[in-house]
DRENKE-973179 format. One record per residue: x, y, z of N, C-alpha, C in turn. Coordinates in steps of 0.2 Angstrom, whole numbers, plus 5000, padded with zeros to 4 digits. Layout:
! DRENKE-973179
XYZXYZXYZ ...
//
This chain:
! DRENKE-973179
496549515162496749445164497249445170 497749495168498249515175498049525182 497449555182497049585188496949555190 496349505184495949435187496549395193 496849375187497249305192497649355199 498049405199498049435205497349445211 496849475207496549475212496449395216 496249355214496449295214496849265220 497349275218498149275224497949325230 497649375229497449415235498049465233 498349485226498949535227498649585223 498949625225499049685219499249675211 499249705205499349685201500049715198 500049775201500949805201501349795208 502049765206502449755210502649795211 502849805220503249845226503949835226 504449875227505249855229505149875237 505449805240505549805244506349815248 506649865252507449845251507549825259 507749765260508049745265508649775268 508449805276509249825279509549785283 509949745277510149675283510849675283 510949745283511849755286511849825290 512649865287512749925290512149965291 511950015294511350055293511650105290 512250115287512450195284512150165277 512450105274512950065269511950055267 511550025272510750005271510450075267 510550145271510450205270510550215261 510950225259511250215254511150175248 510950115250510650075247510050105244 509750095250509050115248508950175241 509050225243509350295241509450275235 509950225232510150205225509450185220 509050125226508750085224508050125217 507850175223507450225224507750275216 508150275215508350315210508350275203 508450205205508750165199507850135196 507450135203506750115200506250165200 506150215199505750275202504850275201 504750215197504050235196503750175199 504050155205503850075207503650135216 503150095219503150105226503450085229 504050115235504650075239504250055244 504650015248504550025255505449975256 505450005263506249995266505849965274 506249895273506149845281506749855284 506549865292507049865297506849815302 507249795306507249765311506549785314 506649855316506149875320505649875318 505549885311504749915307504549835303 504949775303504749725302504149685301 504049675308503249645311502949685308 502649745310502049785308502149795300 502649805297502849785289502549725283 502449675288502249615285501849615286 501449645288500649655290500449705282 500949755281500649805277500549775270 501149745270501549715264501049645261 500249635264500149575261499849575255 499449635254499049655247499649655241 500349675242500749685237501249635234 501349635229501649555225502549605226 503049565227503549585230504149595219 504149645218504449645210505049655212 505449685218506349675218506449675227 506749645226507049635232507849645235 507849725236508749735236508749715246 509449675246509649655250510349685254 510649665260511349695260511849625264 512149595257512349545261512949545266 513049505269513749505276513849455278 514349435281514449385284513949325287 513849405291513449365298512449345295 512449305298511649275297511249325301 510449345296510149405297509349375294 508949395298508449385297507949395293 508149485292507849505288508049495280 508749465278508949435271508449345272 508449325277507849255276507149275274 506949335277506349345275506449355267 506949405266506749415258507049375254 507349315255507349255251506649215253 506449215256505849175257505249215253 505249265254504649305251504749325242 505349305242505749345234506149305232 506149245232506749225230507249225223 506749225218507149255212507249315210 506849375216506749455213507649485218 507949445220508349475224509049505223 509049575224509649615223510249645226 510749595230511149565230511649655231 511749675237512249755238512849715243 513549715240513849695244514249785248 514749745253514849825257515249855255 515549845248515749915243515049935238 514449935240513849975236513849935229 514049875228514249835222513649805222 513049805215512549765217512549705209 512149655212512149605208511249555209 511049545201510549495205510749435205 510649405209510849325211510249285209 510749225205510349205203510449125205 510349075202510748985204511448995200 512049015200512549025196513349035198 513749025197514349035199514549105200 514449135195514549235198514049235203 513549215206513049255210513349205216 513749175216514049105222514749145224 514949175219515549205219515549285222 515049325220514849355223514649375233 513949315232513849315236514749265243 515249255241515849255245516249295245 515949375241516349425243516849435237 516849405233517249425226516949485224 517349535221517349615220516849595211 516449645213515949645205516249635199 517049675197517249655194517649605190 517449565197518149495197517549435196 517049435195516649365195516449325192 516549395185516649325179517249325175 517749335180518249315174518349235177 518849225172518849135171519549105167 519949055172520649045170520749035163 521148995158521149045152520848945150 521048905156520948845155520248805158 520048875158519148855160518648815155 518648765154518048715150517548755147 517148805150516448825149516848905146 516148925142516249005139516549065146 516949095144517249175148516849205146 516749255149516549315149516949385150 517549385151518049415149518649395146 519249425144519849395141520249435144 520949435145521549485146521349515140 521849585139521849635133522749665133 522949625127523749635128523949675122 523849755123524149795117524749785114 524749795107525149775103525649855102 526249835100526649915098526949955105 527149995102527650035107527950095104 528050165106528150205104528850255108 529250285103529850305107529650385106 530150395113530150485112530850505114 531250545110531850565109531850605115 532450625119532650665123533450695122 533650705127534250735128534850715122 535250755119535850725114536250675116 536450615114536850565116537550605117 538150585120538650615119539150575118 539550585112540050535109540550495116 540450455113541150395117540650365125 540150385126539750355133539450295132 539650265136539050225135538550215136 538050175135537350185133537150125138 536650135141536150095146535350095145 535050045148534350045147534150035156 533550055156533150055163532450025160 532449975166531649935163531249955168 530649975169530149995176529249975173 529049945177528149945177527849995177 528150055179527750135177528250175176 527850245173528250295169528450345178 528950335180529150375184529150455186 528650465183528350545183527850555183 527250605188527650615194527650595200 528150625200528450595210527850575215 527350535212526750505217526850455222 527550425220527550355226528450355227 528550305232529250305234529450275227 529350215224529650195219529750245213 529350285211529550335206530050375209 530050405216530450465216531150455216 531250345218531850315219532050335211 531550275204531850265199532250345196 531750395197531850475195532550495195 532650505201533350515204533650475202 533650405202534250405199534450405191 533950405189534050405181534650485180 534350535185534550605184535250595185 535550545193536350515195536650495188 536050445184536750415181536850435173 536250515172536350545167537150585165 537350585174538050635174538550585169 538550515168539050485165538850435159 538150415158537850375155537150405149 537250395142536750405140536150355141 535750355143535050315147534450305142 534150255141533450225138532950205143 532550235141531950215150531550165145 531250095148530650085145530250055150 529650095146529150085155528350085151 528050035156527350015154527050095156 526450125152526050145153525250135152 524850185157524250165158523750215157 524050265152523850325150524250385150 523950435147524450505147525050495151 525850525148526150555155526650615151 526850625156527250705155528050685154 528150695148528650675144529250715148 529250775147529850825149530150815154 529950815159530450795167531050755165 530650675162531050625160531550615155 531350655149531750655145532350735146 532350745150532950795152533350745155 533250695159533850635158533850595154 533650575149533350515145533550535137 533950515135533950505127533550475125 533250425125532450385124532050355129 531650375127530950345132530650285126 530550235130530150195125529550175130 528950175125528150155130527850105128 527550065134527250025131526750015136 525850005131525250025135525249955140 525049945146524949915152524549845150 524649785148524149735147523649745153 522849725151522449715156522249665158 522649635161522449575164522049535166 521549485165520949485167520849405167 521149375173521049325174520949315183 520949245186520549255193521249245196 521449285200522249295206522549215208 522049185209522149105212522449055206 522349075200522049015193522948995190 523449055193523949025191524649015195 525049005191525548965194526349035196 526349085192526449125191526149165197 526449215201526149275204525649305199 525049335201524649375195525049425193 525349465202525749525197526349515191 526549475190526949445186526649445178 525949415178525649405174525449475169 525149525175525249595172525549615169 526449615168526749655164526949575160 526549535158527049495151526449525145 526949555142526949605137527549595130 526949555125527649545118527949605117 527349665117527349745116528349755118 528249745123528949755128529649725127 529549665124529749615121530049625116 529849645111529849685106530249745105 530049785110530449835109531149825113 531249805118531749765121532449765118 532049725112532649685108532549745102 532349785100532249805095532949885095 532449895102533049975104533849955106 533849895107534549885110534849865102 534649855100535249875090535049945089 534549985090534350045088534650105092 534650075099535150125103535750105104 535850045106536650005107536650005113 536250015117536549995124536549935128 537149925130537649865131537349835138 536949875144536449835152536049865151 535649805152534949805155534749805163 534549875165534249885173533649875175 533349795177532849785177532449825184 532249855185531649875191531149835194 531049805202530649775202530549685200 530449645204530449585202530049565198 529449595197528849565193528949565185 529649615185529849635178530349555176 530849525182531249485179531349435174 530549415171530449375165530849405160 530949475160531149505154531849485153 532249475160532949465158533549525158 534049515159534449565161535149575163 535049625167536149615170535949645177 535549695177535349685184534549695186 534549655191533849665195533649675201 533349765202533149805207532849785211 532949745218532449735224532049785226 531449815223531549855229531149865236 530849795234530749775242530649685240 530849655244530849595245530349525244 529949525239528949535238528949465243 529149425242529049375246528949365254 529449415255529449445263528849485264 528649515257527749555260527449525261 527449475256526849405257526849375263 527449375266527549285270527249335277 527549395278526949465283526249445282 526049465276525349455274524949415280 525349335276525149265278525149265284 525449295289525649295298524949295297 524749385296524249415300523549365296 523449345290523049305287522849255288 523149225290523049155290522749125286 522849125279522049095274522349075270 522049015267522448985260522648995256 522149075252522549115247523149155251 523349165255524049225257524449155258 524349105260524749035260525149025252 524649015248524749025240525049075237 525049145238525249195238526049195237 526249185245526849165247527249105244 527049055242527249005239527349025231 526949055227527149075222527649135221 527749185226528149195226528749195227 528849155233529549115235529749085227 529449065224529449025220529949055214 529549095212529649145205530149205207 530349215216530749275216531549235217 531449185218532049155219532349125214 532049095211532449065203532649145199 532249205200532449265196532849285198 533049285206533749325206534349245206 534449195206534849175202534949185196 534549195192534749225183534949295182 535049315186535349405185536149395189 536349435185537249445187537349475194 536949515192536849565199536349605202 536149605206535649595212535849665217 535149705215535449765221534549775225 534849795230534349775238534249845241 533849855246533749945248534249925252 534349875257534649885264534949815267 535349815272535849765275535049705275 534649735279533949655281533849645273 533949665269533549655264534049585258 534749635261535249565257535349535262 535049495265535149455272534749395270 534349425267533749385265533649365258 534049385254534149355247534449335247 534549275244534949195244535549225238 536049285237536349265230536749345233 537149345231537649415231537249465231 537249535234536849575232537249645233 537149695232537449765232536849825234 537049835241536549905244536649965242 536049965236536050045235535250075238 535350115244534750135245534250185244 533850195246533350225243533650315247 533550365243533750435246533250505248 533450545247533150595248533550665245 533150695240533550755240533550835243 534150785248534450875253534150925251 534350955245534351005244533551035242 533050995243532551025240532251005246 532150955250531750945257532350985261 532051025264532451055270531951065275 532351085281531751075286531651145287 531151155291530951215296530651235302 530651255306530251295310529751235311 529551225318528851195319528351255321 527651265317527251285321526851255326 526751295332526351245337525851205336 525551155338524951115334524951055338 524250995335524450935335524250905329 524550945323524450915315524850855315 524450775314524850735310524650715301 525250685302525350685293525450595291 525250585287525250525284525450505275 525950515275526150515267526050425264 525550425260525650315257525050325252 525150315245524850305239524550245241 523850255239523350185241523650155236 523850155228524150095225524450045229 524850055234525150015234524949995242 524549925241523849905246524349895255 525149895256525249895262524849975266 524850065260524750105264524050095266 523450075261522950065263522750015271 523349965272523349925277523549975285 523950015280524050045288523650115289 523250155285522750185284522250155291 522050095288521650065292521750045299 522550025299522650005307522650095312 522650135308522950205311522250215314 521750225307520950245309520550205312 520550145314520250075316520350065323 521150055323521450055330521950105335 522250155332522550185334521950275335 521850285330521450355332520950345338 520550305338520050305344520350315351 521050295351521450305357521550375360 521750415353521950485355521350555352 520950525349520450585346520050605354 519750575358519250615364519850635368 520450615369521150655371521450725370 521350695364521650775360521350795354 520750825358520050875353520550905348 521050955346521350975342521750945338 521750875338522250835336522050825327 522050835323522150825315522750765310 522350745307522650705303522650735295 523250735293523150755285523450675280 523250645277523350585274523450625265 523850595263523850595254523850525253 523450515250523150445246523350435239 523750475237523950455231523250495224 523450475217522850495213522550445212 521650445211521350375210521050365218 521450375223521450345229520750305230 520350315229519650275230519750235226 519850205218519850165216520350125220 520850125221521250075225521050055232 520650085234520550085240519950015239 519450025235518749985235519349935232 519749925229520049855228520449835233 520449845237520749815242520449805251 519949825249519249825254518949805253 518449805259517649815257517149845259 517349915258517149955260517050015256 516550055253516450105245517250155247 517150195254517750235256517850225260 518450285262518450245271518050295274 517950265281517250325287517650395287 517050435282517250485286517350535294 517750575294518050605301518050665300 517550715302517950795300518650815300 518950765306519750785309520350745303 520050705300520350675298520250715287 520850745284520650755280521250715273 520650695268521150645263521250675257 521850695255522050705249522150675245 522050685237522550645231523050655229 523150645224524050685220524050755224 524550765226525050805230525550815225 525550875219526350875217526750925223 526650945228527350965232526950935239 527350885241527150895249527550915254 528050955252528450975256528151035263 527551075259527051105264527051075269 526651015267526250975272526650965277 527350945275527950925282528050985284 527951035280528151125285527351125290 526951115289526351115292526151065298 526551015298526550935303526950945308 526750915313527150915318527450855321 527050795319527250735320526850705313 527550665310527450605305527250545306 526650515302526950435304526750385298 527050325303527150275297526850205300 526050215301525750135305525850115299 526450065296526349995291526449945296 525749905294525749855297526049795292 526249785287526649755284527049805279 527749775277527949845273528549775273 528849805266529549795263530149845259 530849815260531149865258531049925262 531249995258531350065264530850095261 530650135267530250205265530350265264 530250295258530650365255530350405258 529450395261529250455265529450435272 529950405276530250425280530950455281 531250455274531850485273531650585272 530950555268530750645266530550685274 530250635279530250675285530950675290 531550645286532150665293532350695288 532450735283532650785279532150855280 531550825280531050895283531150915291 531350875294531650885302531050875306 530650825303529850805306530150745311 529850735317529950685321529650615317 529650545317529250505314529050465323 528150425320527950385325528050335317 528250265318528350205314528250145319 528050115314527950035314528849985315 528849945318529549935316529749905309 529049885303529349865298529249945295 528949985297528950055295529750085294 530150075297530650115297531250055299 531250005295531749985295532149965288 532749955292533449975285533750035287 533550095290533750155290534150145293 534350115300534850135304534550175310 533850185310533650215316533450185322 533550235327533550235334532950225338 532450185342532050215344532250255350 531850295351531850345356532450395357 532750395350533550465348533150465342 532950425335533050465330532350455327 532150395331531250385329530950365334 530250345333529850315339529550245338 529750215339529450135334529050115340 528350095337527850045342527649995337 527549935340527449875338526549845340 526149925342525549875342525149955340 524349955342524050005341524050035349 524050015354524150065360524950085362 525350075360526050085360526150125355 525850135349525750185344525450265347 525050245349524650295352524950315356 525350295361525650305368526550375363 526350335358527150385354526950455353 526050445351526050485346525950525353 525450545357525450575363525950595367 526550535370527150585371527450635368 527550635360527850665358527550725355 526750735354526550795355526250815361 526450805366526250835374527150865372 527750835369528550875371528950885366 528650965363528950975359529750995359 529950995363530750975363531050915364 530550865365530750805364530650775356 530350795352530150775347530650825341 530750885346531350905339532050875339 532050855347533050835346532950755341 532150715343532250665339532250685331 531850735328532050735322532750795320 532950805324533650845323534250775321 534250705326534550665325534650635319 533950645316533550585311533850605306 533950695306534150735300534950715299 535150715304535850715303536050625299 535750575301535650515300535550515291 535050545290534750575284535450595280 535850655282536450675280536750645278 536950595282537550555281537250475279 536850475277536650405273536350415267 536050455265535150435262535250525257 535750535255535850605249535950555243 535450595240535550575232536150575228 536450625230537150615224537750555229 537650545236538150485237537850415234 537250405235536950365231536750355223 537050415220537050385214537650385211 538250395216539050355212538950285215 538650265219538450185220538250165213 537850195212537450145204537850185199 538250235199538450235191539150195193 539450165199539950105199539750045198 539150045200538749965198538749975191 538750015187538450015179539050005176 539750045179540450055175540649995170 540449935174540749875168540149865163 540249855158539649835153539149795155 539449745159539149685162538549695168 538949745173538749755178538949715183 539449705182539649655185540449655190 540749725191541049745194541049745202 541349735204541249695212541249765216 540649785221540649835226540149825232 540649815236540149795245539649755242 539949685238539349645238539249615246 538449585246538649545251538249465252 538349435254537949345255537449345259 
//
């Protein structure tokens, strides 16, 4: 009967996959390739612009069974043919390889505008209609003993969003160090959300306890609340919980909260360590779109009433308490002298790019380097390399923050994960850099290259707060051909670019050593309160 009625129609009575390349041709290529794998016992055929016409001619004995597409912004002809010819068999690849079939529905509407696959069914908590996902907010919390308390000290707690081990990002290497300053005077409680496994030891060599507590998974839509999302992520009873539980169990008298997103939890002090509002309201320049408007509004909102409720307010640098409406205390971010030491350059044109894709400003300048600034210098200088650490995961942060599976590859360009030593890399660099295109607060991978005595090319949000110079102790450009124009100078003059990071070092010396920086915070801890007055400022 099937045959009958086909033949009838003038089709075939087994359906063809069809795969439309109505996008990238790498990202098309790829496609197809998946399609092929995922249906294998079906006959393909793959339309192109050019093999179209004559296609349609092939194509008319066959009844069309799926039809995979590659959707984009731009209007494409060959995605009208295949809604016209397919309309319900249509499979929907967006330009992270993410497919979906579309159907008349809100996920395949949401979709098709570019919402990431796994954002399209979740749904506010105050959604009318059935969810398809829910938050997941683990209950409990477990402690791990460390170090001997020592009679008559007093006892402190440290609050953080991640377990500070290891050393992957600026903000671990900041909380690390100093837990290590203020174990010289202070027994310490670290409590920090976790996201799986971590390496106890490091930590608990300064830590009397470690308390943990598993990472809520959040899972509602970024736009749906009133609250920052990031904020939403660590509200956690888990944490709550043990909060109040360890402060009779340990007795420690302040609370050092980390990070703004943590301030619901309350405290005696809370760590800037960069200004979020000031990322957003950056963001919002270069965006101009309603959700960076939003963005920014929520957190003007939520960061401001949070540092009025804390006693005391500590910021990485002078712009940063300039910009905070309430008293604050500069403790900055450092570097440990003694373990980054410089050396020797070998001849070259190695650059280096130290930014963990977690955190979506390195991914921003990732892209401004390779997009805009490399094409300038790569037919320039054949021998020029780039070496990048992307942090661990890096592709998963990367596909969240893009739309793109990874970034294009480049023979010249080569991308690392977790790096537990980069101190190599800086022995092997000749020029550092730092394209952020938005950034807050300081960067600890430019203090790590004026202690390794690497020259830096930066952004001007890239390198501020430090006290640096352009053209004595850094190189600051403010666009993609001015960047370029740095990065060229200074490797065409290699005596130019060691006196500047000879300066940087010295600069380095006398601001930014770990042990001056941690009598700053064990003086801000001295009073129980925290509330002892040193270089505040309005």
């Amino acid at each position: 009967m099937k045959q009958w009625i086909f033949r009838l129609l003038g089709k075939g009575p087994e359906a063809v996959v069809v795969t439309f390349c109505s996008g990238d041709a790498e990202l098309c290529r790829r496609m197809a390739e998946e399609v092929r794998s995922l249906v294998p016992g079906r006959r393909h055929f793959v339309a192109t612009a050019e093999n179209w016409p004559a296609l349609q001619r092939e194509l008319k004995p066959y009844r069309i069974g799926l039809a995979p597409v590659m959707l984009t912004r731009e209007a494409n002809p060959l995605r009208r043919a295949a809604f016209r010819l397919a309309p319900h068999k249509i499979l929907a690849y967006n330009s992270r390889l993410e497919r979906h079939h579309l159907r008349i529905d809100l996920p395949s509407l949401l979709f098709w505008l570019g919402v990431p696959l796994d954002r399209i069914y979740l749904r506010p908590w105050w959604w009318p209609w059935k969810k398809r996902e829910s938050s997941v907010i683990p209950g409990g919390y477990r402690v791990a003993e460390g170090r001997v308390c020592t009679e008559g000290r007093r006892r402190v707690a440290v609050l953080s969003p991640y377990f500070p081990f290891p050393l992957a990002h600026g903000g671990a290497v900041r909380i690390y160090n100093l837990l290590r300053e203020m174990a010289k005077e202070f027994d310490i409680e670290l409590f920090a959300f976790t996201d799986g496994e971590v390496e106890l030891a490091p930590v608990l060599e300064w830590c009397a306890r470690v308390a943990l507590v598993e990472k809520p998974r959040y899972r509602e839509p970024r736009w749906s609340t009133l609250l920052p999302p990031e904020v939403h992520e660590f509200r956690s009873p888990a944490m709550k919980q043990a909060i109040v539980e360890e402060r009779r169990a340990f007795g420690f008298d302040t609370l050092q909260v980390e990070y703004t997103q943590l301030a619901g939890y309350g405290g005696d002090i809370l760590v800037e360590h960069d200004v979020t509002f000031d990322l957003f309201t950056q963001i919002a320049r270069r965006e101009r779109t309603l959700s960076a408007a939003w963005d920014v509004y929520r957190w003007r909102r939520f960061e401001t009433r949070a540092l009025g409720r804390f006693p005391r307010v500590v910021v990485m640098s002078e712009k940063d308490a300039e910009m905070v409406s309430v008293p604050s205390v500069v403790i900055p971010n450092g570097v440990d002298l003694a373990r980054f030491r410089g050396s020797p350059e070998t001849p070259g044109e190695r650059l280096l790019f130290i930014g963990s894709f977690r955190h979506f400003p390195n991914v921003a300048a990732y892209r401004f380097f390779t997009d805009e600034v490399w094409p300038l210098l790569r037919d320039k200088f054949p021998r020029m390399s780039l070496t990048v650490v992307a942090g661990a995961d890096y592709l998963t942060y990367w596909r969240a923050f893009t739309d793109s599976p990874e970034p294009a590859p480049d023979p010249r360009i080569h991308l690392l994960g977790f790096v537990s030593d980069v101190r190599p890399l800086y022995v092997e660099s000749n020029l550092v850099l730092v394209p952020t295109t938005v950034s807050a607060g300081t960067n600890v991978k430019v203090l790590e290259a004026m202690a390794m005595e690497r020259a830096v090319v930066s952004t001007p949000s890239g390198c501020a707060g430090l006290g640096l110079v352009h053209g004595h102790s850094v190189w600051v450009a403010d666009s993609a051909v001015a960047f370029a124009a740095g990065v060229a100078t200074l490797v065409n003059d290699a005596e130019r670019r060691q006196q500047m990071a000879r300066a940087a070092y010295g600069v380095a010396l006398r601001s930014f050593d770990w042990a001056a920086i941690g009598e700053k915070q064990r003086e801000l801890l001295r009073s129980p309160t925290g509330r002892k007055t040193i270089s505040s400022h309005r």
